[in-house]
Residue, then its C-alpha position, 0 to 999 in steps of 0.5 A: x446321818x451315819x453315812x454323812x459322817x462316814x464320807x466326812x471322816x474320809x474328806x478329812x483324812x484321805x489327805x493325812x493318809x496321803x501324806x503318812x503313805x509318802x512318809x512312809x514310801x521316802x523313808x522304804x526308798x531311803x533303806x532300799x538305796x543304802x541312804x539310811x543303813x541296816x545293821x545286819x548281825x552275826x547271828x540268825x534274826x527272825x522278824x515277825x509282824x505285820x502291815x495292819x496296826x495290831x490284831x493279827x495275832x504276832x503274840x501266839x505265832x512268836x510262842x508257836x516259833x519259840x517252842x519249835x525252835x527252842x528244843x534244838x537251839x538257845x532262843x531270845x524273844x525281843x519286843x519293845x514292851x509296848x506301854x510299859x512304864x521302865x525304859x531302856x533293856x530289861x530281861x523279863x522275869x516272870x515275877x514282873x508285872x505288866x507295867x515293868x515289862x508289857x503285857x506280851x513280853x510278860x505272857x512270854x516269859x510266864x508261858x515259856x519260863x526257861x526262855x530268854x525274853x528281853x525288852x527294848x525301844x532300842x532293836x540294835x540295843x537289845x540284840x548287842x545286849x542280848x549276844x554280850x549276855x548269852x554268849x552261846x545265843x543261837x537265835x533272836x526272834x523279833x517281836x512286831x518288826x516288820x517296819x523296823x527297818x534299822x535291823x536287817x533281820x534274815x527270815x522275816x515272817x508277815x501276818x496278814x488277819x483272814x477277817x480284815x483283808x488287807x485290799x479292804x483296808x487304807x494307810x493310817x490315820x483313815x485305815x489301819x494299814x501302816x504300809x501298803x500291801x505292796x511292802x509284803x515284797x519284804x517277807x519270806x514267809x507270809x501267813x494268814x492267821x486267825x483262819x477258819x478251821x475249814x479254810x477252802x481252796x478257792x479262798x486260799x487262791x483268793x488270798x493269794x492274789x490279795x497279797x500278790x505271792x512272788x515266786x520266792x515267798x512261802x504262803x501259809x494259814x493258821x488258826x487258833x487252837x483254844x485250850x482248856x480255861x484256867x483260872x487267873x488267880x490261883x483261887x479258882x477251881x481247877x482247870x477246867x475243860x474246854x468241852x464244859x463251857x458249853x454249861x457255863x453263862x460267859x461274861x467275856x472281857x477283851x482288851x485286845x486290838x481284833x476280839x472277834x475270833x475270841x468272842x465268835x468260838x465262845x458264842x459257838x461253844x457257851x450257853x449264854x455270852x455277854x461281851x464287854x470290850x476294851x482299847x487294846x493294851x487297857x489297863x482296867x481300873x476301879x470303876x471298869x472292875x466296879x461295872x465288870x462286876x456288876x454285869x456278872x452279879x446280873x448273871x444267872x448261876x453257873x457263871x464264870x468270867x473269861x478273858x483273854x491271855x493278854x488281859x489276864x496278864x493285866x489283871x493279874x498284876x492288879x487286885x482290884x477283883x474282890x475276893x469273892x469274885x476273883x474264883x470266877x475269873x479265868x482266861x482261855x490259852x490259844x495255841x497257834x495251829x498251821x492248817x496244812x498238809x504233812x508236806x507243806x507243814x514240812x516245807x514250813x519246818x525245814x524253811x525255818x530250821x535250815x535258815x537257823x542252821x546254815x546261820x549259826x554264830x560264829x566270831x563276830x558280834x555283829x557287822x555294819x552291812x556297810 
């Protein structure tokens, strides 16, 4: 019977994957031949995204290029503030809450305090804002752009997910790809992220040939460092290390699009885990915080639960815990980590940082490339 409606579901949407994949290819053809134009601005862009819909890790690796870039030059971070509920530019403040600003501009902001974080639909809208506030901007990072094509950023970065590769996957709406594989033509740098710590040569050969590296781009991997858990709500205990999860009974809640490197490190490094899982982006409401807590009072003692980052920036613009569960409630911080030798990690570095040097802005703020 499943498999009946598995060949279902692709009778009726291979012919909608077609006709999203010739969308898609008019509208790449229209950019390519200057039929619509992009804006190209005085001032060093780097675009971060990917070809899959969500889950490869944009978020953290945004964080990762903010902290290296940010000690030498004055950074912005713009996002479209997915499922917000204001509209138009806004500067997030880290008193916001996740329906003013989007769950990840908001983990930005509070991660990195002193950065500029900025939210816009409009990408042109927000860099020209963005270069008449700051003045002395040095660089703008965009957030999930890789399909935006109204800007042309000069760096662009592509994740691809080590756990869903991408020659395994189709367009939308019967796969999760928003471009073919052959669009990673565009990046400067790709990356393979949310790899295993032990990543082996002759898998990073295969994934080479997966994506088809040409002689100008640069391929890296990276994995997620987890670090230690702090509790969400201020009412917990203190931080607590990582090395002691080990005695704890998890019940690990995930609104996010890819939960599995998230739930594989907990059942590898927790006594015992119970998963709940949830759409990416969800807003929790009363009844899933009723059931939330009705699976964890089913727990044994020396229990806690744990969320992600982006889950805990929701829940913590929300009370709907109550008090005596609210000490249990605490999120595990990640922290990208490039799986490379001294030299390629250099490679990496001077190819980001020579870009953002030999770019500077000047005079103009901005110029039409046309």
């Amino acid at each position: 019977m499943k498999e009946n409606l598995k060949i279902l579901r692709c009778l009726l949407l291979f012919p909608l994957s077609v006709i999203y994949g010739l969308v898609v290819s008019i509208r790449n053809f229209c950019y390519e031949n200057n039929i619509l134009k992009s804006k190209q601005y005085n001032i060093p862009i780097i675009s971060i995204g990917n070809l899959s819909v969500g889950g490869t890790g944009k978020t953290p690796h945004t964080e990762f290029l903010l902290k290296m870039l940010s000690k030498e030059f004055s950074v912005a971070v713009l996002s479209r503030g997915y499922k917000r509920k204001t509209k138009g530019f806004r500067i997030v403040e880290t008193d916001d809450t996740h329906f003013e600003s989007g769950d990840e501009p908001l983990q930005i902001k509070r991660k990195y305090p002193d950065s500029i974080v900025a939210v816009s639909e409009s990408r042109t809208k927000g860099v020209e804002t963005l270069l008449k506030m700051y003045p002395d901007l040095n660089l703008i990072i965009l957030d999930d752009a890789f399909q935006h094509r109204r800007i042309k950023p000069g760096l662009q970065i592509l994740l691809n997910n080590y756990n869903h590769p991408i020659a395994e996957d189709y367009l939308l709406p019967l796969g999760m790809l928003r471009e073919t594989r052959s669009a990673s033509y565009r990046a400067d740098i790709i990356i393979y992220s949310k790899c295993p710590n032990n990543l082996k040569p002759i898998e990073r050969r295969i994934l080479s040939k997966e994506i088809d590296i040409r002689p100008f781009q640069y391929l890296f991997f990276s994995t997620f460092d987890y670090l230690d858990i702090v509790p969400i709500y201020g009412e917990g205990d203190k931080i607590i290390n990582k090395e002691k999860l080990k005695e704890l009974n998890v019940l690990a809640l995930s609104g996010i699009a890819r939960s599995k490197n998230f739930v594989d490190y907990l059942k590898e490094n927790c006594k015992i885990v119970k998963h709940l899982r949830f759409p990416d982006h969800h807003n929790f409401n009363k009844r899933d915080i009723s059931n939330i807590e009705k699976e964890f009072n089913k727990m044994s003692d020396n229990k806690i639960i744990l969320v992600t980052e982006k889950d805990a920036i929701r829940l913590n613009s929300m009370t709907l815990f109550s008090e005596d569960i609210k000490k249990y409630v605490y999120c595990i911080p990640i922290e990208v980590k490039l799986l490379c030798s001294e030299d390629d990690r250099q490679q990496f570095d001077n190819q980001i940082f020579s870009y953002v040097r030999n770019n500077k802005r000047y005079s103009k703020l901005y110029k039409n490339s046309y």
